[in-house]
C-alpha positions as CSV (number, residue, x, y, z in Angstrom):
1,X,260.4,108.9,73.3
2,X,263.7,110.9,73.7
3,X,265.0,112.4,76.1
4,X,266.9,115.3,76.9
5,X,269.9,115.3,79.1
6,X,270.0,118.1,81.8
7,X,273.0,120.1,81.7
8,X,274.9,119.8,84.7
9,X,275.2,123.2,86.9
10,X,278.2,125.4,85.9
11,X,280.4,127.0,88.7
12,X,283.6,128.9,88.1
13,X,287.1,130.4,89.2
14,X,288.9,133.3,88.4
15,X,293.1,132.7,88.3
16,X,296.0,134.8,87.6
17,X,297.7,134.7,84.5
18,X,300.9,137.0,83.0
19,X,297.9,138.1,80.4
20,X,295.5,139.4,83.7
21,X,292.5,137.0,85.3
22,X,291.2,134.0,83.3
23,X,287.7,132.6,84.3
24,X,287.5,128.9,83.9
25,X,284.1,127.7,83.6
26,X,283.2,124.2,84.1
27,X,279.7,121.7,84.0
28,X,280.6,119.5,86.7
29,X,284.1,117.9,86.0
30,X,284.6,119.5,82.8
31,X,285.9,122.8,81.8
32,X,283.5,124.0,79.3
33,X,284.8,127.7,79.0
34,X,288.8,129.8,79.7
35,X,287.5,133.1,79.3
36,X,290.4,136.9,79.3
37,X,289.1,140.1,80.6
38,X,287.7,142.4,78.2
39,X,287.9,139.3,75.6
40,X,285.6,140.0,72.6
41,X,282.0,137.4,72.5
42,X,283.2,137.1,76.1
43,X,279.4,135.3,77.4
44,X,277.3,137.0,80.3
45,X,279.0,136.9,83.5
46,X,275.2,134.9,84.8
47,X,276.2,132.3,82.1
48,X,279.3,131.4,84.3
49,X,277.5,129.9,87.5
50,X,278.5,129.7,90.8
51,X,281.9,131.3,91.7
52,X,284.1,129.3,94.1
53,X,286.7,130.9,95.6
54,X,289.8,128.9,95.1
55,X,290.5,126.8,92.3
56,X,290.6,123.5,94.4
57,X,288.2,120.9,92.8
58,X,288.0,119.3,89.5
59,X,288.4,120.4,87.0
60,X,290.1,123.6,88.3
61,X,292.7,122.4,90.5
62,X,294.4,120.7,87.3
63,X,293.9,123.0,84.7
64,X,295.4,125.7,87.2
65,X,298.1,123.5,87.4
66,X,298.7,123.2,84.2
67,X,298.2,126.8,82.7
68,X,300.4,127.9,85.7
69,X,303.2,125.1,83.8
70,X,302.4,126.4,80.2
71,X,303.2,130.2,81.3
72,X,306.1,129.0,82.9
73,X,307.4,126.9,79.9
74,X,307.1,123.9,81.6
75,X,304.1,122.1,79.4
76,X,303.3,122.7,75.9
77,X,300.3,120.7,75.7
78,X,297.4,120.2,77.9
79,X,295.9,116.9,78.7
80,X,292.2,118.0,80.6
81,X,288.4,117.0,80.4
82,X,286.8,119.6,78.2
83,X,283.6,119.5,76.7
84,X,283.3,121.7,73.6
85,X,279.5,122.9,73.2
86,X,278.9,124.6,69.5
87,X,278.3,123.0,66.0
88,X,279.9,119.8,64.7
89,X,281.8,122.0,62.3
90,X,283.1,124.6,65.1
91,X,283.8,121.1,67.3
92,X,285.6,119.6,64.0
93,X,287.5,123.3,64.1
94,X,288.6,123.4,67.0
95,X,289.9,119.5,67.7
96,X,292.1,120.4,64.5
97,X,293.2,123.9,66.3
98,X,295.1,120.8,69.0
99,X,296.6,119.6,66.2
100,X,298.7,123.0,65.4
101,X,302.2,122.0,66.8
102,X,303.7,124.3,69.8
103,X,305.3,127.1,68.7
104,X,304.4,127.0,65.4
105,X,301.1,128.8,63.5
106,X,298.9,127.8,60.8
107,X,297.0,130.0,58.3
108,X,293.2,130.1,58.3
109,X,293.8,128.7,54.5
110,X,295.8,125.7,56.0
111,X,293.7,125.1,58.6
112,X,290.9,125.1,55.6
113,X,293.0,122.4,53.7
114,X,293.6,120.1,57.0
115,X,290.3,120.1,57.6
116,X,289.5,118.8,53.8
117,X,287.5,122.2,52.9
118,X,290.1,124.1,51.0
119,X,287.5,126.7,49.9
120,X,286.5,127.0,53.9
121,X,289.0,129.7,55.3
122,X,286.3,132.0,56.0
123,X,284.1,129.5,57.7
124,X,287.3,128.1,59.7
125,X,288.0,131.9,60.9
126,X,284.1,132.3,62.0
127,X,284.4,128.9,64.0
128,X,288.1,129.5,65.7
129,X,286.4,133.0,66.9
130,X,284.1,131.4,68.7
131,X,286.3,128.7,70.6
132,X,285.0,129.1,74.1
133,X,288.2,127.4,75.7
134,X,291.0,130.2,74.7
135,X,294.9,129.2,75.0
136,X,293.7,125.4,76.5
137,X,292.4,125.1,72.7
138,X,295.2,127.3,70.8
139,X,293.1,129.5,68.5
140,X,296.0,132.2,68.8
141,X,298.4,129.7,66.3
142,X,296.5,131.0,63.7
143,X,297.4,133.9,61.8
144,X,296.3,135.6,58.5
145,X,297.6,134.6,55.1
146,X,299.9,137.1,54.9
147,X,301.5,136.5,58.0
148,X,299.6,138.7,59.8
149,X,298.1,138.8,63.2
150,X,294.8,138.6,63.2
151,X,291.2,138.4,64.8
152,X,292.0,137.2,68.6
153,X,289.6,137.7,70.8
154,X,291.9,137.9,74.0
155,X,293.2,140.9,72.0
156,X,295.8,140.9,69.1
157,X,298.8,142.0,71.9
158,X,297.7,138.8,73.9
159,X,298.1,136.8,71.3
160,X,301.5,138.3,70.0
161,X,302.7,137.6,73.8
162,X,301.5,133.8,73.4
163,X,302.9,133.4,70.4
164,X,306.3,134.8,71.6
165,X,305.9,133.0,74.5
166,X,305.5,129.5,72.6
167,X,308.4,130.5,70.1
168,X,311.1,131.4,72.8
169,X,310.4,128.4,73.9
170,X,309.9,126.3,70.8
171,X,312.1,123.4,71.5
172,X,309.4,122.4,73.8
173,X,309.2,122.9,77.9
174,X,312.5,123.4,79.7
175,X,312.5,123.0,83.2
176,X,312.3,126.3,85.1
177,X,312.8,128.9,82.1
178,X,310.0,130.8,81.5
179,X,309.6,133.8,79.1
180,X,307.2,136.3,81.3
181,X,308.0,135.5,84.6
């Protein structure tokens, strides 16, 4: 006999951002979802649980914390507890999408190869659109074989603005310099 684990209840925050609100969904101590306004397959507003109404318990506090660093071009990695819910290939996606260095971008096609599917660029697209953890996981490094932005669903502008963002400050963080604020 199996049995099934009960999912934990989710609760939620809403924090500012040069990009306009986030909502960061968590199950208990892990953040399970960084949802933007208006952000295409953005899930039901009843699918985010509880709202709280400051960002002051785990895993909010932290990853507050350290998007609040990121914008200010003070972290260009994050180091929280997620817990990625979707297939094993869309899980297998989007652990590679942490691989993508700072600053730089990746084509679907590459991401295709890394993965060891070279013939999988349109599967690898289908997955990275459904990453339910947006900038934390860093769907917007990856861009169209041509160069070309494509397919965000924060919005192509956002992810033009993270993109600049992460190349001004390529070299890595620096102190207090930021690129928005």
């Amino acid at each position: 006999m199996t049995t099934r684990a009960v999912p934990l209840p989710r609760t939620h925050v809403v924090v500012d951002s040069p990009y306009g609100p986030l909502t960061l969904v968590a199950e208990g101590s892990e953040l399970v979802g960084l949802c933007m306004e208006g952000q295409r397959h953005r899930p039901e507003e009843s699918t985010f649980g509880v709202r709280l109404p400051e960002p002051d318990q785990a895993p909010f506090a932290e990853t507050a914390l350290q998007l609040e660093e990121y914008f200010a071009g003070r972290r260009d990695a994050f180091d929280l507890p997620l817990k990625l819910h979707g297939t094993e290939f869309q899980k297998l996606v989007w652990a590679a999408l942490c691989e993508i260095p700072y600053g730089q971008t990746w084509t679907y096609g590459e991401l295709a190869v890394h993965l060891g599917r070279p013939t999988g660029a349109r599967a690898v697209g289908l997955a990275n659109g459904k990453n339910p953890i947006g900038v934390i996981v860093p769907c917007h490094r990856v861009i169209g074989s041509d160069g070309s932005l494509t397919g965000y669903g924060g919005g192509l502008h956002r992810k033009q603005l993270l993109l600049e963002h992460e190349r001004a400050l390529q070299g890595g963080p620096r102190g207090e310099q930021a690129a928005f604020f």
